[in-house]
N, CA, C and O atoms as CSV, one atom per row, in Angstrom:
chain,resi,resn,atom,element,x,y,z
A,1,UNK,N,N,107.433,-68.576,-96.512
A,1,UNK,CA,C,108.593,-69.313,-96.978
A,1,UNK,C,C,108.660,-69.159,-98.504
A,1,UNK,O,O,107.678,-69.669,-99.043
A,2,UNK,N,N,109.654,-68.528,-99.470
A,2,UNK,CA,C,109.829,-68.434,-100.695
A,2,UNK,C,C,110.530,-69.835,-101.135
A,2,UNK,O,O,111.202,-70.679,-100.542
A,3,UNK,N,N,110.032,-69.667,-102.507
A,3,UNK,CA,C,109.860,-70.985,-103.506
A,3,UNK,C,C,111.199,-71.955,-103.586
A,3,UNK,O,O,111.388,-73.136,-103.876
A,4,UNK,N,N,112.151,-70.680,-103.119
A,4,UNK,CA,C,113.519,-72.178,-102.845
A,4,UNK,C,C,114.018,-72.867,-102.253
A,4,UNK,O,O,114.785,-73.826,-102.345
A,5,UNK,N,N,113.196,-71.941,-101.132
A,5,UNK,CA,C,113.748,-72.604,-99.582
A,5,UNK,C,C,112.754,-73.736,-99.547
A,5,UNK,O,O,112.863,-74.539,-98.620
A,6,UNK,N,N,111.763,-73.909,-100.473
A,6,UNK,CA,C,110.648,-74.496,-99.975
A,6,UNK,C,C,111.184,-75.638,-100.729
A,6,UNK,O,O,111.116,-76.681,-100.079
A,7,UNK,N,N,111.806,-75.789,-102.154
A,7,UNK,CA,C,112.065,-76.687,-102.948
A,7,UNK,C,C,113.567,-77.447,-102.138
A,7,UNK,O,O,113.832,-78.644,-102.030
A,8,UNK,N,N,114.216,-76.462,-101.745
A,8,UNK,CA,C,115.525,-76.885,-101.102
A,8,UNK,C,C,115.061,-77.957,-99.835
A,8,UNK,O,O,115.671,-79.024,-99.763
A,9,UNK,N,N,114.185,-77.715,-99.030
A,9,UNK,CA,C,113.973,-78.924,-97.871
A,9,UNK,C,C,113.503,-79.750,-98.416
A,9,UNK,O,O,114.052,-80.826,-98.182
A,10,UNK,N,N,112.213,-79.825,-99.481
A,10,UNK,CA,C,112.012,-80.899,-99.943
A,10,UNK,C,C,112.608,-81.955,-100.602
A,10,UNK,O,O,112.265,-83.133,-100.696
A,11,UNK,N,N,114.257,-80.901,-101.373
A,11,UNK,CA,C,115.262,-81.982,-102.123
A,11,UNK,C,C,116.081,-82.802,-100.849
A,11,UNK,O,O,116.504,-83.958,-100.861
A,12,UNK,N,N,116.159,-81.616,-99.569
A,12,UNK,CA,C,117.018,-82.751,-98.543
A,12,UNK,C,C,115.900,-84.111,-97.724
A,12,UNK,O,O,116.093,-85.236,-97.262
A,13,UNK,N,N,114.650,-83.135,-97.915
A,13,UNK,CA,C,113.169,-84.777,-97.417
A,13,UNK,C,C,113.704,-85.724,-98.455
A,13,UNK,O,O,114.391,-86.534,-97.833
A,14,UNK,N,N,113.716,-85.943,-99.431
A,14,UNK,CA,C,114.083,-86.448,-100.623
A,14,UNK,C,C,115.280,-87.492,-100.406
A,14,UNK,O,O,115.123,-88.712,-100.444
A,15,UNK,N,N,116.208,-86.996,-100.227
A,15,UNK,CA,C,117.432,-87.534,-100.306
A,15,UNK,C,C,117.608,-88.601,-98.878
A,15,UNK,O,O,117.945,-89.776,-98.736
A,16,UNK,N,N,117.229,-87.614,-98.044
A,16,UNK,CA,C,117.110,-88.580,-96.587
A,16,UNK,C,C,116.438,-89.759,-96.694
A,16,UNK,O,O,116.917,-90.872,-96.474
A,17,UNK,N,N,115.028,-89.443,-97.124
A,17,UNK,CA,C,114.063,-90.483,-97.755
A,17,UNK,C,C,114.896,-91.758,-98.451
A,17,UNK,O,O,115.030,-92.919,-98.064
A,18,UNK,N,N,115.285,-91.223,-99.370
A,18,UNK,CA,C,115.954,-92.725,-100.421
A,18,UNK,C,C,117.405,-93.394,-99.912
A,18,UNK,O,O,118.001,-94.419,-100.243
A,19,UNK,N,N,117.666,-92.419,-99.033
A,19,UNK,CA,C,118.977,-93.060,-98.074
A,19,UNK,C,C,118.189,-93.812,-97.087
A,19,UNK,O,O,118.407,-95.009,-96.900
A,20,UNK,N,N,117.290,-93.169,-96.454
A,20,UNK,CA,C,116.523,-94.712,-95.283
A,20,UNK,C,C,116.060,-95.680,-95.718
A,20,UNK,O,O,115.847,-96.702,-95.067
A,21,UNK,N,N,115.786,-95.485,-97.119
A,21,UNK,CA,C,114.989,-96.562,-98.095
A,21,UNK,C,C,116.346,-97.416,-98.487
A,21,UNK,O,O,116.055,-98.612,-98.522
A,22,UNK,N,N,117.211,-97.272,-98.678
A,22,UNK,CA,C,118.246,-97.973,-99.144
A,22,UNK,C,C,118.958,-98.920,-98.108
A,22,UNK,O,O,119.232,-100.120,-98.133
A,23,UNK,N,N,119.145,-97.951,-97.221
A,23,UNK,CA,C,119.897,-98.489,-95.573
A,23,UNK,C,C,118.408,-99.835,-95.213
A,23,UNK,O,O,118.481,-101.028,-94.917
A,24,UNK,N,N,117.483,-99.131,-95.373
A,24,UNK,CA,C,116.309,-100.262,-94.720
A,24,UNK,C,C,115.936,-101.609,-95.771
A,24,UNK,O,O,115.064,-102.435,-95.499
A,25,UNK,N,N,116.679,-101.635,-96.861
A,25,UNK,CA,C,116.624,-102.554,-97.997
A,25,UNK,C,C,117.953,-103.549,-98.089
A,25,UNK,O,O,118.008,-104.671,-98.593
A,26,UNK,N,N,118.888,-102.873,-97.518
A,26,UNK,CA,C,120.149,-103.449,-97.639
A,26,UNK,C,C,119.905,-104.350,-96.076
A,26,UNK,O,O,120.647,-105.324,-95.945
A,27,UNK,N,N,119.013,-104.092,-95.034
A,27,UNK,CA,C,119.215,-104.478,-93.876
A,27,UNK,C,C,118.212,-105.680,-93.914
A,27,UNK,O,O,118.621,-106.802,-93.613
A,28,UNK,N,N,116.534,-105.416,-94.382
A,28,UNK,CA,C,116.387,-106.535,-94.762
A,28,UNK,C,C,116.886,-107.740,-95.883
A,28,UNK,O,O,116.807,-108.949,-95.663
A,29,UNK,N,N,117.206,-107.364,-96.635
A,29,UNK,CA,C,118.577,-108.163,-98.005
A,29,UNK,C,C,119.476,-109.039,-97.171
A,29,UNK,O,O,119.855,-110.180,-97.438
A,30,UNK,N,N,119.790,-108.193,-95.956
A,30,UNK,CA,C,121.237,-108.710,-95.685
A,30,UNK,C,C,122.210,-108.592,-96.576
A,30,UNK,O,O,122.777,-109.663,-96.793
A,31,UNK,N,N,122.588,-107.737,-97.138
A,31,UNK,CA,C,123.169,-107.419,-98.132
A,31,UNK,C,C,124.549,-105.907,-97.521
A,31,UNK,O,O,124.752,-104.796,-98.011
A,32,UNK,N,N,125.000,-106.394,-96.681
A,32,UNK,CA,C,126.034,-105.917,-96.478
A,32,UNK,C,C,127.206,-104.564,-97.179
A,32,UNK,O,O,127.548,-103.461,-96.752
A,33,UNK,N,N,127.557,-105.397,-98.487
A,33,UNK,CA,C,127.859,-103.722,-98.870
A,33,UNK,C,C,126.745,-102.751,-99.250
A,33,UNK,O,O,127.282,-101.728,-99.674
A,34,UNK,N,N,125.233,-102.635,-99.278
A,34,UNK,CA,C,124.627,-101.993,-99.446
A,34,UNK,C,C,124.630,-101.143,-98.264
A,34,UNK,O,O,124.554,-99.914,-98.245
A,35,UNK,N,N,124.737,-102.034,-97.166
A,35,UNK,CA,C,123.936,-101.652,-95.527
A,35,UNK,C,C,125.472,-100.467,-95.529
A,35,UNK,O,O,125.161,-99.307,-95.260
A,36,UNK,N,N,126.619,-100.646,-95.734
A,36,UNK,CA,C,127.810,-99.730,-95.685
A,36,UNK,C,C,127.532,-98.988,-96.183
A,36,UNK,O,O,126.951,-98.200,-95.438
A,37,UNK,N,N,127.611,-98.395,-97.928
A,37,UNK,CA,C,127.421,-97.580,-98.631
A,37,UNK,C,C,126.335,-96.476,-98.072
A,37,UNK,O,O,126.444,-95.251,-98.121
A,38,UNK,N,N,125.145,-97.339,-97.468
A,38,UNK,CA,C,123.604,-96.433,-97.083
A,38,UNK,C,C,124.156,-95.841,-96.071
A,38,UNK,O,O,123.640,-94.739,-96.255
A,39,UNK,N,N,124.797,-95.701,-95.150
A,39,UNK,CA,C,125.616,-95.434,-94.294
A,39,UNK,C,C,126.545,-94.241,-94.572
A,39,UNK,O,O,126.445,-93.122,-94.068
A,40,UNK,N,N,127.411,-94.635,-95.405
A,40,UNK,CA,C,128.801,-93.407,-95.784
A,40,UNK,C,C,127.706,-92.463,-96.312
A,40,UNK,O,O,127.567,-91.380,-95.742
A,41,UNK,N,N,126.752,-92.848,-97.569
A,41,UNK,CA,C,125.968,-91.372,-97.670
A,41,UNK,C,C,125.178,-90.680,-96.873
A,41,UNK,O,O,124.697,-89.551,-96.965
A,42,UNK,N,N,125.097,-91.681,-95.916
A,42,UNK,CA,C,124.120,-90.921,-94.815
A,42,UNK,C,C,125.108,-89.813,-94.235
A,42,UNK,O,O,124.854,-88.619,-94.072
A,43,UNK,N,N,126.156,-90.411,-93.994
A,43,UNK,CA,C,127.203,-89.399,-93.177
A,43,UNK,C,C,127.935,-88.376,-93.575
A,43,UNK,O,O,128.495,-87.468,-92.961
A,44,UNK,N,N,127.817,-88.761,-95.138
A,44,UNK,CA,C,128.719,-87.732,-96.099
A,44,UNK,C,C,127.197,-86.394,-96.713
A,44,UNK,O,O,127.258,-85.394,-97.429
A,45,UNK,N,N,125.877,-87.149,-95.899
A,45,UNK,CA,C,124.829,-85.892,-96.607
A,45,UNK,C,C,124.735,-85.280,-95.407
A,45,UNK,O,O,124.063,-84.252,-95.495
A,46,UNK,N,N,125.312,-85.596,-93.862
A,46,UNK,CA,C,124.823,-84.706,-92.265
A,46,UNK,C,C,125.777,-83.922,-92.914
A,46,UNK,O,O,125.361,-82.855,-93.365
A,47,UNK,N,N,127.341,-84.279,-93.120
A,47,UNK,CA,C,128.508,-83.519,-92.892
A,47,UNK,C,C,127.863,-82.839,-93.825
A,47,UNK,O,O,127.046,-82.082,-93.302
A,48,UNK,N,N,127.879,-82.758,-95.359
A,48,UNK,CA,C,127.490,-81.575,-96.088
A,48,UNK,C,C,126.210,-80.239,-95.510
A,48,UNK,O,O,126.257,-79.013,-95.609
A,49,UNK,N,N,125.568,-80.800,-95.144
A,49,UNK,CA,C,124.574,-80.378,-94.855
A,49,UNK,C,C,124.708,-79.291,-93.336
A,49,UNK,O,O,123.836,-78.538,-92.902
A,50,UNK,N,N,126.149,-79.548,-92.752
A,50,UNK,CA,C,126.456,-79.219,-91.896
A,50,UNK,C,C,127.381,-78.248,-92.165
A,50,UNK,O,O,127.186,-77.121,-91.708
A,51,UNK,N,N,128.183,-78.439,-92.709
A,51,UNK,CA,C,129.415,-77.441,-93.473
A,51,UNK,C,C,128.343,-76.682,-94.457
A,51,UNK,O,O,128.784,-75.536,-94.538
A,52,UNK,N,N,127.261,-76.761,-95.169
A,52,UNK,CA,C,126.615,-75.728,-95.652
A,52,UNK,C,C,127.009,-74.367,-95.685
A,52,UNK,O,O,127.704,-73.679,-96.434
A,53,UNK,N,N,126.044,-74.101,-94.152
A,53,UNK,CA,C,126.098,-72.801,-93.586
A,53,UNK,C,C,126.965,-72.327,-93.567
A,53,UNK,O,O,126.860,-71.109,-93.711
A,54,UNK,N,N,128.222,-72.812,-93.410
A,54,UNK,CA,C,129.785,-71.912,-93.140
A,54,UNK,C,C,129.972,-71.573,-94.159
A,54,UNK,O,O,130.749,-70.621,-94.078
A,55,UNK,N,N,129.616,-71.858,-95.600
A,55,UNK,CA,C,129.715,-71.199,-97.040
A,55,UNK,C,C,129.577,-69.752,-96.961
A,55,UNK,O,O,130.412,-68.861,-97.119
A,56,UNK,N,N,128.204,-69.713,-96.651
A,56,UNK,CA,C,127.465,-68.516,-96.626
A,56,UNK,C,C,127.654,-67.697,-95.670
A,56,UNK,O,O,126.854,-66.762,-95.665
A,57,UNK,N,N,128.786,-67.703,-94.464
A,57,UNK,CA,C,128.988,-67.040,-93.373
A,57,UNK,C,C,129.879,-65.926,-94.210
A,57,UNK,O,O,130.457,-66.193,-95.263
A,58,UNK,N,N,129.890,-64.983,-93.739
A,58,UNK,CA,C,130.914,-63.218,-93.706
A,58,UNK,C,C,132.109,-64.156,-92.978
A,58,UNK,O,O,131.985,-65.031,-92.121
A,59,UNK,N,N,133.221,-63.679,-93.597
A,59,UNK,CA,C,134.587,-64.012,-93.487
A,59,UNK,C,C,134.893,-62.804,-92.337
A,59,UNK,O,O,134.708,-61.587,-92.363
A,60,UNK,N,N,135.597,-63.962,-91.049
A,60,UNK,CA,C,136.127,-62.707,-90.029
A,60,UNK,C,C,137.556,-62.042,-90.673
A,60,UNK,O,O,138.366,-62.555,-91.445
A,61,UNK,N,N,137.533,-60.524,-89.966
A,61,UNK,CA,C,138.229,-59.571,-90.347
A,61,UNK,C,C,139.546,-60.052,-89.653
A,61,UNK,O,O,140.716,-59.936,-90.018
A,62,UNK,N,N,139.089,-60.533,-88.725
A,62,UNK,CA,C,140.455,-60.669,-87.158
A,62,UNK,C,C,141.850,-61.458,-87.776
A,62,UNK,O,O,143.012,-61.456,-87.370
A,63,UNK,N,N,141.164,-62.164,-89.003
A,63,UNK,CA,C,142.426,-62.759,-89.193
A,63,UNK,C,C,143.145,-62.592,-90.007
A,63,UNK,O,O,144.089,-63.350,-90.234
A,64,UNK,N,N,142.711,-60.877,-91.082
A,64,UNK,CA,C,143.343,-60.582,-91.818
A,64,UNK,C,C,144.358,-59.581,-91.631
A,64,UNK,O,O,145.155,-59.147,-92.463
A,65,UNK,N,N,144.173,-59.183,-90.056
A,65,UNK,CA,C,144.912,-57.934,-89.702
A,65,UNK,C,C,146.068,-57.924,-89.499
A,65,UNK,O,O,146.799,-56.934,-89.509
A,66,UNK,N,N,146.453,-59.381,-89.227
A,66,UNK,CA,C,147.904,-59.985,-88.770
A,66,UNK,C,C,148.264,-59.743,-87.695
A,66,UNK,O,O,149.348,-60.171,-87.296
């Protein structure tokens, strides 16, 4: 595994990490808009994280041919 791929999972361990830490702080708090917010970033870091790959995909030809 080269050095970015290796740094790159550890920044998404990272991020997941302080989003469960937040979601699990806002839940004991009871603290409501926290428990939301920990939430939207949770969902707004799958979706990114999901749309990623399609960055880096080869653009199909099929739809330039008309």
């Amino acid at each position: 595994m080269n050095l970015r791929k290796f740094f790159s999972h550890l920044l998404i361990i990272g991020v997941f990490t302080a989003l469960s830490y937040f979601l699990s702080h806002g839940i004991a708090k009871g603290n409501m808009m926290e428990m939301i917010l920990a939430i939207i970033s949770l969902a707004a870091t799958i979706v990114f994280l999901w749309l990623l790959p399609k960055l880096y995909q080869q653009p199909d030809n099929e739809s330039e041919r008309g």
